[in-house]
PDB file of N, CA, C, O and CB in Angstrom:
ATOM      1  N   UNK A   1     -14.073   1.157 -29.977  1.00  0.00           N
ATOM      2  CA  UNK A   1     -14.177   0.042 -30.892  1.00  0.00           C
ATOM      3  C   UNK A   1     -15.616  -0.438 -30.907  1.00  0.00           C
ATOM      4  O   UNK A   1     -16.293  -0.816 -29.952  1.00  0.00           O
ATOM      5  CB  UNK A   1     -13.212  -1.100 -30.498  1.00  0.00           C
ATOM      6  N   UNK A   2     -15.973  -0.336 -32.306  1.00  0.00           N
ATOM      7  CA  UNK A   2     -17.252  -0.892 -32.270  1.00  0.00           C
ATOM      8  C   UNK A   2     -17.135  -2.271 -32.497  1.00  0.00           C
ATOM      9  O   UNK A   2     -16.179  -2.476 -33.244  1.00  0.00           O
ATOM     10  CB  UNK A   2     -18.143  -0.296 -33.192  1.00  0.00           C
ATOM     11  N   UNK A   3     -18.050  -3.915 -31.966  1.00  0.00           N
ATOM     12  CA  UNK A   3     -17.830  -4.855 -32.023  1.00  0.00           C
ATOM     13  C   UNK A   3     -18.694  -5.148 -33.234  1.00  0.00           C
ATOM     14  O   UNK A   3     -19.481  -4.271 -33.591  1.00  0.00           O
ATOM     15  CB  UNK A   3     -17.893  -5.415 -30.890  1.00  0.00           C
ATOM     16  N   UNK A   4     -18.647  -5.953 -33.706  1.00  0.00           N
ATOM     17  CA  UNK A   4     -19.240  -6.614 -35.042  1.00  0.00           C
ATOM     18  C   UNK A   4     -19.661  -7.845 -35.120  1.00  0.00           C
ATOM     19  O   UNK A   4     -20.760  -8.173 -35.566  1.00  0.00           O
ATOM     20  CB  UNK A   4     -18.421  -6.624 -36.023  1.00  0.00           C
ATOM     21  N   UNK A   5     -18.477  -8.884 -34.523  1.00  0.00           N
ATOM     22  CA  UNK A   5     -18.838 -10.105 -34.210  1.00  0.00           C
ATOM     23  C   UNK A   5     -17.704 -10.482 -33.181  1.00  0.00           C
ATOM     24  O   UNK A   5     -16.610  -9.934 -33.041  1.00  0.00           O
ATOM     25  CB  UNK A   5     -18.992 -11.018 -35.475  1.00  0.00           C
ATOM     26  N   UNK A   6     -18.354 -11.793 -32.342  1.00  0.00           N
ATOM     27  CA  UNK A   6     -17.352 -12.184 -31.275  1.00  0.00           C
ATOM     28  C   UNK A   6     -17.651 -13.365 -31.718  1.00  0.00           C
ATOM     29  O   UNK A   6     -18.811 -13.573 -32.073  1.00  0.00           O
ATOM     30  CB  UNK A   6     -17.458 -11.841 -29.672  1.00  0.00           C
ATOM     31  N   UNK A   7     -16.611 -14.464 -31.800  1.00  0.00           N
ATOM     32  CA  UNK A   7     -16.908 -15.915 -31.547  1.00  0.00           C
ATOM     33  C   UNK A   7     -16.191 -16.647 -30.478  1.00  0.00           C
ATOM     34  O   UNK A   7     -15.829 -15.780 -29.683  1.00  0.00           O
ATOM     35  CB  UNK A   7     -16.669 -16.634 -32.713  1.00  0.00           C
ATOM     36  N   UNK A   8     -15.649 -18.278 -29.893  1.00  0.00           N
ATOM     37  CA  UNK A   8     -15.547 -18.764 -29.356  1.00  0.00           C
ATOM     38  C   UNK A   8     -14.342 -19.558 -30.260  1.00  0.00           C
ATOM     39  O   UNK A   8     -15.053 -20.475 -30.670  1.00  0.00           O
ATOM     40  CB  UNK A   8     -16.644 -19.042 -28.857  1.00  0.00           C
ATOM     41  N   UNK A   9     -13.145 -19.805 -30.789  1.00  0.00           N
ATOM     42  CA  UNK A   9     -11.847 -20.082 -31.027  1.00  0.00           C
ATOM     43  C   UNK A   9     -12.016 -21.729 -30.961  1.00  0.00           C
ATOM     44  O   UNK A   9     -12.202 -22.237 -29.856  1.00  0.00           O
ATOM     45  CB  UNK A   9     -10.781 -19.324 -29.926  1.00  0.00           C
ATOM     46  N   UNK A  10     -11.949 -22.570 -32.153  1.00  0.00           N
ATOM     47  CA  UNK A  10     -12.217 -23.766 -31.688  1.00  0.00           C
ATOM     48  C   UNK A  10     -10.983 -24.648 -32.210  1.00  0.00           C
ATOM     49  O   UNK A  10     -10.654 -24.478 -33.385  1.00  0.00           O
ATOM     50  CB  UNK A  10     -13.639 -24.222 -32.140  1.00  0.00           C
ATOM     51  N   UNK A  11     -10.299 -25.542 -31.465  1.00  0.00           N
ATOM     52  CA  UNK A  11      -9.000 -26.077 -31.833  1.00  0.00           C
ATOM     53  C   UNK A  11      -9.312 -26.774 -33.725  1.00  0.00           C
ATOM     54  O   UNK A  11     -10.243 -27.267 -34.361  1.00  0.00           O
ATOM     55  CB  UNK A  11      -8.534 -27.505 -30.395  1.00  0.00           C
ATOM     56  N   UNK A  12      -7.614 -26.326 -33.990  1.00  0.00           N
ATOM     57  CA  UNK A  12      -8.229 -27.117 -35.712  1.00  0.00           C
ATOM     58  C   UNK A  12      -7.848 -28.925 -35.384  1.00  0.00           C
ATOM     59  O   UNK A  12      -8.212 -29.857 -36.100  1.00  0.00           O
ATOM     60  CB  UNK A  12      -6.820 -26.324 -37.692  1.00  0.00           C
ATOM     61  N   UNK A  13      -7.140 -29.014 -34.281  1.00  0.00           N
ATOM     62  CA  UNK A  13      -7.231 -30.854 -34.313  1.00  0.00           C
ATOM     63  C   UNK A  13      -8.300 -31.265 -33.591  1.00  0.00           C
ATOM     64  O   UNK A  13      -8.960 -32.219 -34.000  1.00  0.00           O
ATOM     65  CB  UNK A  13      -5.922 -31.736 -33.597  1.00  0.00           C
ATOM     66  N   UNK A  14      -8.603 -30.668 -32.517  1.00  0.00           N
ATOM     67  CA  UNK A  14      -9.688 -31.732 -31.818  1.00  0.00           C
ATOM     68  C   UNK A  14     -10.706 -30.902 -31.068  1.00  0.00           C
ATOM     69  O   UNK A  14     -11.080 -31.134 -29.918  1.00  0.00           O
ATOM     70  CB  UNK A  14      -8.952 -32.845 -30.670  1.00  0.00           C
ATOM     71  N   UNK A  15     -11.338 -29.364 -32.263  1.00  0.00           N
ATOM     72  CA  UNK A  15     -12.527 -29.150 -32.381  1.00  0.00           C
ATOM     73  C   UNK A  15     -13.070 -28.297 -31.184  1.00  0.00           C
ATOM     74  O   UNK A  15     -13.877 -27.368 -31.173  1.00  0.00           O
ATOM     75  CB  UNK A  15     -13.117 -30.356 -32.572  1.00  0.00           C
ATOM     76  N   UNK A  16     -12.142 -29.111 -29.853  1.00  0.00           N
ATOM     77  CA  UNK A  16     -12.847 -28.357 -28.694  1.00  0.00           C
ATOM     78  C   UNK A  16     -12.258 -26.659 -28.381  1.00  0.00           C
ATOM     79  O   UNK A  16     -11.258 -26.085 -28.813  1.00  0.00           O
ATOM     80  CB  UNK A  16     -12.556 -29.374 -27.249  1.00  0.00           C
ATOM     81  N   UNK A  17     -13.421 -26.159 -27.390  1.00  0.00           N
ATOM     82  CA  UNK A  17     -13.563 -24.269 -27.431  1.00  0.00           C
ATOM     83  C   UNK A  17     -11.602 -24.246 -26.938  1.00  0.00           C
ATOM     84  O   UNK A  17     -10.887 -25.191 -26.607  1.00  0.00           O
ATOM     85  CB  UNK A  17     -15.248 -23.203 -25.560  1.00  0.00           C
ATOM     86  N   UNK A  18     -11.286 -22.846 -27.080  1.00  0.00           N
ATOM     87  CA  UNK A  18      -9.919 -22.767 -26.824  1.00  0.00           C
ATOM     88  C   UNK A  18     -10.401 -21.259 -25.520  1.00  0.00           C
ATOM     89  O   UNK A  18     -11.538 -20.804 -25.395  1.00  0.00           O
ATOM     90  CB  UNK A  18      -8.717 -22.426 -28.608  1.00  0.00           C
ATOM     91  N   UNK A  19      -9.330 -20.858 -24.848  1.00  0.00           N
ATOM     92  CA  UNK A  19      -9.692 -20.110 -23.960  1.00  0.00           C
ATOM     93  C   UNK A  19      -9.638 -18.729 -24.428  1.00  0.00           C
ATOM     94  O   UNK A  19      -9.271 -17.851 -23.648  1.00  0.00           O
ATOM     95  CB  UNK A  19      -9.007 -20.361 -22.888  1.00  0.00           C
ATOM     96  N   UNK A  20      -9.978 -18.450 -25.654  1.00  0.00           N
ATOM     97  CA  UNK A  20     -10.135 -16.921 -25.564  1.00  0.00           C
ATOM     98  C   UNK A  20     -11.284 -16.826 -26.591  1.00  0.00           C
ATOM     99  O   UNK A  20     -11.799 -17.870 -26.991  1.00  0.00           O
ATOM    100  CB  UNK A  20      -8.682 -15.950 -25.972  1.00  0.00           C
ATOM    101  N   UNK A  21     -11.852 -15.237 -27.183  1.00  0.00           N
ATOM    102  CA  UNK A  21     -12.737 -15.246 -27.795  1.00  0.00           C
ATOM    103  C   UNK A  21     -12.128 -14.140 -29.023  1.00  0.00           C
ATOM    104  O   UNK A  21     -11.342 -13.199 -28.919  1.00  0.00           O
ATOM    105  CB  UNK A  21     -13.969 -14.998 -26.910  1.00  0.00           C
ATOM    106  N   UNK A  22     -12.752 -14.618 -30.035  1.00  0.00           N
ATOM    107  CA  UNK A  22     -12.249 -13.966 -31.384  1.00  0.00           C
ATOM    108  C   UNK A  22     -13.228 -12.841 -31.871  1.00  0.00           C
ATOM    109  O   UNK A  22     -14.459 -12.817 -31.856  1.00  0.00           O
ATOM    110  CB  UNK A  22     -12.134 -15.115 -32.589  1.00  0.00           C
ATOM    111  N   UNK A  23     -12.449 -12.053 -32.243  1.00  0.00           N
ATOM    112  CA  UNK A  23     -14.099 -11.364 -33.224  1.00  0.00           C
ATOM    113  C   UNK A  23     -13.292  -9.724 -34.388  1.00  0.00           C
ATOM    114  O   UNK A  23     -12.132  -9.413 -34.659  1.00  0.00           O
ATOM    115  CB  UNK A  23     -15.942 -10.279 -31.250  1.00  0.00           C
ATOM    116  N   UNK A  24     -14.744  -9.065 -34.770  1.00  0.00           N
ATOM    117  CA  UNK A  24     -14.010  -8.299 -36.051  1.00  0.00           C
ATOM    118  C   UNK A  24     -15.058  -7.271 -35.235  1.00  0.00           C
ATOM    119  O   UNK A  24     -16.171  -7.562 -34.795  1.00  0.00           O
ATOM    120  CB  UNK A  24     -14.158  -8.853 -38.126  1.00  0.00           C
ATOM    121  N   UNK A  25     -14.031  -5.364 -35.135  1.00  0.00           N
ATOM    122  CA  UNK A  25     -14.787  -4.125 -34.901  1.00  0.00           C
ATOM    123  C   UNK A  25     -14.278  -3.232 -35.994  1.00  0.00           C
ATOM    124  O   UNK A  25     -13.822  -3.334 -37.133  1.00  0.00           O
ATOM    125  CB  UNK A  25     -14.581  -3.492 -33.416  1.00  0.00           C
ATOM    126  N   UNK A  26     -14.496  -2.540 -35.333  1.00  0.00           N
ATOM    127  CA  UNK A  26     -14.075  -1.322 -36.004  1.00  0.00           C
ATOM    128  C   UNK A  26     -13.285  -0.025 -35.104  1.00  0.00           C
ATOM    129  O   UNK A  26     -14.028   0.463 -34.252  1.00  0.00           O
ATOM    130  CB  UNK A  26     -15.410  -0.800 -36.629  1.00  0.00           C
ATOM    131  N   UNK A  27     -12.125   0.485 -35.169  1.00  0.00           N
ATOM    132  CA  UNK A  27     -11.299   2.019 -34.491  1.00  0.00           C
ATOM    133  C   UNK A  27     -12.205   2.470 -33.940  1.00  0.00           C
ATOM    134  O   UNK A  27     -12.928   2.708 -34.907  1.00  0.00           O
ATOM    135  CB  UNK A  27     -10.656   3.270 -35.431  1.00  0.00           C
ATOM    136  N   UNK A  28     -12.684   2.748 -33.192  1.00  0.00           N
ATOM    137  CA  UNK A  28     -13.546   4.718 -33.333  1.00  0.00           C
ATOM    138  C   UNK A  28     -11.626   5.644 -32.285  1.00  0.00           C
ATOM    139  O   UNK A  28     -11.091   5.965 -31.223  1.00  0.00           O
ATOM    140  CB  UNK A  28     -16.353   4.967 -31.311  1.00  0.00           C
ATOM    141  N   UNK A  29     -11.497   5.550 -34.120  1.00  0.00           N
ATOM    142  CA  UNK A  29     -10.419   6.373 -33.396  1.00  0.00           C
ATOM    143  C   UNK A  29     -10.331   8.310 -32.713  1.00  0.00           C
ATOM    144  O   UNK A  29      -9.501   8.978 -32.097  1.00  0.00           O
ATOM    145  CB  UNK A  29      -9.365   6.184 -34.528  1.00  0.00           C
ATOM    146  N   UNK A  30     -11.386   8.485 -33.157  1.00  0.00           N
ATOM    147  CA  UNK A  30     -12.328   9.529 -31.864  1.00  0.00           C
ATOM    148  C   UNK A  30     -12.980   9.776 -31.026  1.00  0.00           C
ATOM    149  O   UNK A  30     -13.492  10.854 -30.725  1.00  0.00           O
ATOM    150  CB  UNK A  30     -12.834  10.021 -31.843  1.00  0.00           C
ATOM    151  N   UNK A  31     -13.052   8.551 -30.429  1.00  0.00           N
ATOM    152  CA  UNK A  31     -14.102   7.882 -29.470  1.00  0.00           C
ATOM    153  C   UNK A  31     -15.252   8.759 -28.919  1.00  0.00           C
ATOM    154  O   UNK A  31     -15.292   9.404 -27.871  1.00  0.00           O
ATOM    155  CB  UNK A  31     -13.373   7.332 -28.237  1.00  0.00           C
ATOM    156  N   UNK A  32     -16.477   8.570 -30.216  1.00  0.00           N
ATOM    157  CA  UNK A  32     -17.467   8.924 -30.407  1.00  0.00           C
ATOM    158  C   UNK A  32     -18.728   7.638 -30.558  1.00  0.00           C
ATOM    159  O   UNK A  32     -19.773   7.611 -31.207  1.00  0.00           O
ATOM    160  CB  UNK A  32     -17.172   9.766 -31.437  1.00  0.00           C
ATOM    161  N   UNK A  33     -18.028   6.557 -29.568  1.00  0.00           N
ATOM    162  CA  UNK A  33     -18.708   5.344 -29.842  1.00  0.00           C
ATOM    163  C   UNK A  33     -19.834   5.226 -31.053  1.00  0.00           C
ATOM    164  O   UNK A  33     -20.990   4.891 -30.793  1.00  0.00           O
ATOM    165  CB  UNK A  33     -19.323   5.019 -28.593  1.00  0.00           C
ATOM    166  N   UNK A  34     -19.412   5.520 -32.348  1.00  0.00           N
ATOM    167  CA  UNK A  34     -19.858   5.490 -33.641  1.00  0.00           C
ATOM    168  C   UNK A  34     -18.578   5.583 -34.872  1.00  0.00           C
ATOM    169  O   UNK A  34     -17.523   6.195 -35.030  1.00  0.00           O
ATOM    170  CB  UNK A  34     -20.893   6.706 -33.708  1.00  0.00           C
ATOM    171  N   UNK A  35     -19.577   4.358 -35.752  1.00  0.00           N
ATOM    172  CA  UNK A  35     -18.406   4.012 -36.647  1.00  0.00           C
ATOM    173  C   UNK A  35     -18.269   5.246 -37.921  1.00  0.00           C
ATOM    174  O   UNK A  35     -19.043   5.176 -38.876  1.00  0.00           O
ATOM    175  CB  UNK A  35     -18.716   2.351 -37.335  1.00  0.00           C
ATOM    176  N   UNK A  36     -17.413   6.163 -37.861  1.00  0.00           N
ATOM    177  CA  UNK A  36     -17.359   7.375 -38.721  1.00  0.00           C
ATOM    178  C   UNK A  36     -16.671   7.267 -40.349  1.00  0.00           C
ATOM    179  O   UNK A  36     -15.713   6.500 -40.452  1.00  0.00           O
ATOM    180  CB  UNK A  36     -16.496   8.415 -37.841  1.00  0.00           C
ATOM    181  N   UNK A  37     -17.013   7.820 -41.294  1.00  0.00           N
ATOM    182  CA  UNK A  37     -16.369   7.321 -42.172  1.00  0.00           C
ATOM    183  C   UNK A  37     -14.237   7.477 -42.017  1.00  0.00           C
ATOM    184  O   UNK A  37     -13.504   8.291 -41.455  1.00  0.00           O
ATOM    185  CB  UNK A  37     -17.190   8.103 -43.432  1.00  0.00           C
ATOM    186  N   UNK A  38     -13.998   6.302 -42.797  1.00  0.00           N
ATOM    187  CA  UNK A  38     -12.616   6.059 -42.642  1.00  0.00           C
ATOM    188  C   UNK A  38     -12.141   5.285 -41.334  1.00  0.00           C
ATOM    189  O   UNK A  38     -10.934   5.052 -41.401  1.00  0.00           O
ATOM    190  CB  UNK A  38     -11.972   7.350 -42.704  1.00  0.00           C
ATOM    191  N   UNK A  39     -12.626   4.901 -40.373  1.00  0.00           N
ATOM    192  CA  UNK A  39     -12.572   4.501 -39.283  1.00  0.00           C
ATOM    193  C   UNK A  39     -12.408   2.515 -39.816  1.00  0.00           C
ATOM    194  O   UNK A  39     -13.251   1.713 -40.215  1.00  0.00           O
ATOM    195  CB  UNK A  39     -14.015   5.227 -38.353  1.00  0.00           C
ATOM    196  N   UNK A  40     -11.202   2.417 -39.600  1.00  0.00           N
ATOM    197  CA  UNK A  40     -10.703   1.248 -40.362  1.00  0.00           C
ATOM    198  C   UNK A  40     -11.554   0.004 -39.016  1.00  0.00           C
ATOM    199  O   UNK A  40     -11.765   0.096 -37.807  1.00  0.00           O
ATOM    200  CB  UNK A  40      -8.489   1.271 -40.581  1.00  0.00           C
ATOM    201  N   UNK A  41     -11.854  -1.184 -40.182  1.00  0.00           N
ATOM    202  CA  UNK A  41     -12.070  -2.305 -39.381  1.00  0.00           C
ATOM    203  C   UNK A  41     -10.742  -3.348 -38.822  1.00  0.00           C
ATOM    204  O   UNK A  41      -9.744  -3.472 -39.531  1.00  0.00           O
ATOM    205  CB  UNK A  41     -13.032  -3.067 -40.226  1.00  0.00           C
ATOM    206  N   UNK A  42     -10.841  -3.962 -37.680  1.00  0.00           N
ATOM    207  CA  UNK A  42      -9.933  -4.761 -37.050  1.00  0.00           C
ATOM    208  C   UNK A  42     -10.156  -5.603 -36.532  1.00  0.00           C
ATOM    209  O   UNK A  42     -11.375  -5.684 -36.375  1.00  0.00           O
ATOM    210  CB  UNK A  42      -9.364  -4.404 -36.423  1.00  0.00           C
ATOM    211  N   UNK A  43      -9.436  -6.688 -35.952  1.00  0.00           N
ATOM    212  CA  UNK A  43      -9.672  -8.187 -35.689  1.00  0.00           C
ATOM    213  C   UNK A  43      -8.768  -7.767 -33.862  1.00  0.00           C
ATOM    214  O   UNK A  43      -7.755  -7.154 -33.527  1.00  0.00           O
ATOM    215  CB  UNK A  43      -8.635  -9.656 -37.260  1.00  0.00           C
ATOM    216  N   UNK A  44      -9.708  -8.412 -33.244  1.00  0.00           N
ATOM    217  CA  UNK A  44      -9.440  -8.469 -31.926  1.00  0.00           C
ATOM    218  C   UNK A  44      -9.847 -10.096 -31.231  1.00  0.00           C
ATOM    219  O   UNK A  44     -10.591 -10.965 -31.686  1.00  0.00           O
ATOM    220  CB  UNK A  44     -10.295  -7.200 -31.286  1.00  0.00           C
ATOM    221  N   UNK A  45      -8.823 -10.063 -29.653  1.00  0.00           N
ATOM    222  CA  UNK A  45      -8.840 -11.341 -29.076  1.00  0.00           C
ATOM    223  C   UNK A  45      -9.441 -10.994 -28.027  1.00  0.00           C
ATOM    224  O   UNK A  45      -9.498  -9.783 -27.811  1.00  0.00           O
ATOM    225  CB  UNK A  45      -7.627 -12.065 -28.865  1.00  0.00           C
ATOM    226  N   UNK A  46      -9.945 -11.742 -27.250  1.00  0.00           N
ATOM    227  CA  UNK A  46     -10.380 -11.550 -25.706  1.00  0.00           C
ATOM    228  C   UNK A  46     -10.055 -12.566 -24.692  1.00  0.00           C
ATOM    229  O   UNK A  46     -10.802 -13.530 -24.855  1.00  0.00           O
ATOM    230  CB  UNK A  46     -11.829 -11.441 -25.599  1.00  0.00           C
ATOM    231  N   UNK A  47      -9.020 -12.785 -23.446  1.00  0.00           N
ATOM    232  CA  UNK A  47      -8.838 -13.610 -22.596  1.00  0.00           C
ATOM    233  C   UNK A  47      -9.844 -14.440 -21.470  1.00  0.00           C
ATOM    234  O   UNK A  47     -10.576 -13.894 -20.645  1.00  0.00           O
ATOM    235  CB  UNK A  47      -8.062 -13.012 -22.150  1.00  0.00           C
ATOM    236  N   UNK A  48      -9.734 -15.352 -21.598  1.00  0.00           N
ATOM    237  CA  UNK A  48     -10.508 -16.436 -20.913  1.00  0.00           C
ATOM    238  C   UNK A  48      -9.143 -16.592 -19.352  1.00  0.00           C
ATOM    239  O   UNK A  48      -9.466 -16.376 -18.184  1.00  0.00           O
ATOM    240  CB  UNK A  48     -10.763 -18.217 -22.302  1.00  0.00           C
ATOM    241  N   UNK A  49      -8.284 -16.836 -19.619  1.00  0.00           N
ATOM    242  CA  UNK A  49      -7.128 -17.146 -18.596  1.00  0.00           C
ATOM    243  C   UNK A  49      -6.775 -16.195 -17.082  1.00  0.00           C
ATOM    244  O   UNK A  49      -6.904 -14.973 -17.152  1.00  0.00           O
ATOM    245  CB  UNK A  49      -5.823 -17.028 -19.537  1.00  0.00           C
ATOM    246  N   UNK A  50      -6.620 -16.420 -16.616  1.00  0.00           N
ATOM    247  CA  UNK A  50      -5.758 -15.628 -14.938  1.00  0.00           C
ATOM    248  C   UNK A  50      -5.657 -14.423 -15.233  1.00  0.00           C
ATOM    249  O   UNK A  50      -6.385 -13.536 -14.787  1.00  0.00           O
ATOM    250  CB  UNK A  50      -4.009 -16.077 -14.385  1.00  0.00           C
ATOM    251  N   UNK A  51      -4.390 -14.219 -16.317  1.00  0.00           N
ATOM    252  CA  UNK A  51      -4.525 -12.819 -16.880  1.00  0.00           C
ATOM    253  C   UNK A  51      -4.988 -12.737 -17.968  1.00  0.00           C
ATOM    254  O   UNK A  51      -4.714 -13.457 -18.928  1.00  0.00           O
ATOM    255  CB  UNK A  51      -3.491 -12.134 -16.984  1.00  0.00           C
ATOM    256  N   UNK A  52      -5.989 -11.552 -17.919  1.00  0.00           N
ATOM    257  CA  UNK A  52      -6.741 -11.025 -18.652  1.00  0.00           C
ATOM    258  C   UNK A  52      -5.924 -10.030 -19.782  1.00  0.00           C
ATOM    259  O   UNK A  52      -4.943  -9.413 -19.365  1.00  0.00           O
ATOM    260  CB  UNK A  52      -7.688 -10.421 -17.771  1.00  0.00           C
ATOM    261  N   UNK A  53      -6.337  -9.876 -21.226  1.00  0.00           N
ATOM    262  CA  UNK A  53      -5.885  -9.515 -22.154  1.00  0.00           C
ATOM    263  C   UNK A  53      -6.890  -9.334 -23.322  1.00  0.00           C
ATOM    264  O   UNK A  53      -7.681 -10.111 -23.857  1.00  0.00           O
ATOM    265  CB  UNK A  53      -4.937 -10.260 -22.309  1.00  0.00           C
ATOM    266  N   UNK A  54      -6.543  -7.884 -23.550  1.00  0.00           N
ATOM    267  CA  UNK A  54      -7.328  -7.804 -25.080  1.00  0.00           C
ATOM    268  C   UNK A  54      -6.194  -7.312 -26.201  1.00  0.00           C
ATOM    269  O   UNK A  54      -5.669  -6.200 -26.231  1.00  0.00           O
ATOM    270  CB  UNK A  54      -8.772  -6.501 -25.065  1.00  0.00           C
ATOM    271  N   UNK A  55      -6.032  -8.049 -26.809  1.00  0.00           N
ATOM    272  CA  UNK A  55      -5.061  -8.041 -28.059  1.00  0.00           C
ATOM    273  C   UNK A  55      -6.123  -7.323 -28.977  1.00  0.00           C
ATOM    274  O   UNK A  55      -7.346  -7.448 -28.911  1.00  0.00           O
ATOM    275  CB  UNK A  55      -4.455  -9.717 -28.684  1.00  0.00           C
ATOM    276  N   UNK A  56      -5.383  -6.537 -29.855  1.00  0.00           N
ATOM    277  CA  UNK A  56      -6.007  -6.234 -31.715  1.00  0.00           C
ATOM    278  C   UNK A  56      -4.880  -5.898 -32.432  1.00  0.00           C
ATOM    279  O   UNK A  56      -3.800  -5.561 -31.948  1.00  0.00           O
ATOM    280  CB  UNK A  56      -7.207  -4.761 -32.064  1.00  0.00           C
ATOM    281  N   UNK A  57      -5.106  -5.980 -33.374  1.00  0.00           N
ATOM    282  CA  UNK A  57      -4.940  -6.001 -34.774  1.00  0.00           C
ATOM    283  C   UNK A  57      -4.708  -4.174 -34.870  1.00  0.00           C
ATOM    284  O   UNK A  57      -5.750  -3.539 -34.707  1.00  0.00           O
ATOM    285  CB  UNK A  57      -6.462  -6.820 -35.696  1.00  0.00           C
ATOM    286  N   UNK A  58      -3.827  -3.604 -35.042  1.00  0.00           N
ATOM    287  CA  UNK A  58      -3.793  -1.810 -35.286  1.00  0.00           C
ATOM    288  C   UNK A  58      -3.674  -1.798 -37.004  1.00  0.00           C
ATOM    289  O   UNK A  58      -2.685  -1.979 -37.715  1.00  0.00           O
ATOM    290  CB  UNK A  58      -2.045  -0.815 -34.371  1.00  0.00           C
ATOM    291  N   UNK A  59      -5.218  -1.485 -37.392  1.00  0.00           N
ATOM    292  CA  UNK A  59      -5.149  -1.458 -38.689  1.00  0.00           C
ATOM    293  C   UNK A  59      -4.818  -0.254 -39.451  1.00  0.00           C
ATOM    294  O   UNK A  59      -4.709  -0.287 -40.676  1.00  0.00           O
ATOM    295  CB  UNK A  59      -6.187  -1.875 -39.056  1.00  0.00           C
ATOM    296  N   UNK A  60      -4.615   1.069 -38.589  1.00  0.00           N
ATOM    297  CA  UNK A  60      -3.720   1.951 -38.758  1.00  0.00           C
ATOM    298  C   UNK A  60      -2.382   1.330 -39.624  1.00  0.00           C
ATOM    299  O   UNK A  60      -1.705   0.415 -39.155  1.00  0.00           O
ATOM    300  CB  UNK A  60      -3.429   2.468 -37.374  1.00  0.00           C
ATOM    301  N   UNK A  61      -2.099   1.942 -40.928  1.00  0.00           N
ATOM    302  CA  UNK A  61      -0.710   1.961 -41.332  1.00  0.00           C
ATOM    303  C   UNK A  61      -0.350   0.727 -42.061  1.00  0.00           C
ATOM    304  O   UNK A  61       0.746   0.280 -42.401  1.00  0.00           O
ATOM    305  CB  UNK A  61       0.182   2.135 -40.165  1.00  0.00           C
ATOM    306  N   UNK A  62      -2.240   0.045 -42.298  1.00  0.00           N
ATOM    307  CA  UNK A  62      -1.739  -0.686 -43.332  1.00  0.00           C
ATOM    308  C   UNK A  62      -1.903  -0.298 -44.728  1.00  0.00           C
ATOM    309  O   UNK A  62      -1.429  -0.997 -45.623  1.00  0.00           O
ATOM    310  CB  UNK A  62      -2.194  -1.818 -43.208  1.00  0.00           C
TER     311      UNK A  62
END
């Protein structure tokens, strides 16, 4: 996955950071750490908490 952007998740009532981090990559679903043509973009999370977690978005199959 190539990263693109990461940000910092900020509550919509009261503004302050939330514990994980947001951002938009891209598959390298050949892992050729390079973005190849067709290699779909995706939205991923990153954990701040105890347990650790990276969530995405499988933009495969949309």
């Amino acid at each position: 996955m190539k990263r693109v952007k990461i940000a910092v998740a900020l509550g919509t009532q009261d503004g302050k950071p939330r514990n994980y981090r947001f951002g938009y990559g891209y598959l390298d679903k050949n892992f050729n750490y390079k973005v190849d043509k067709g290699e779909p973009k995706l939205y991923f999370e990153v954990s701040n908490f105890s347990t650790p977690y990276v969530f995405y978005d499988n933009p495969i199959g949309k």
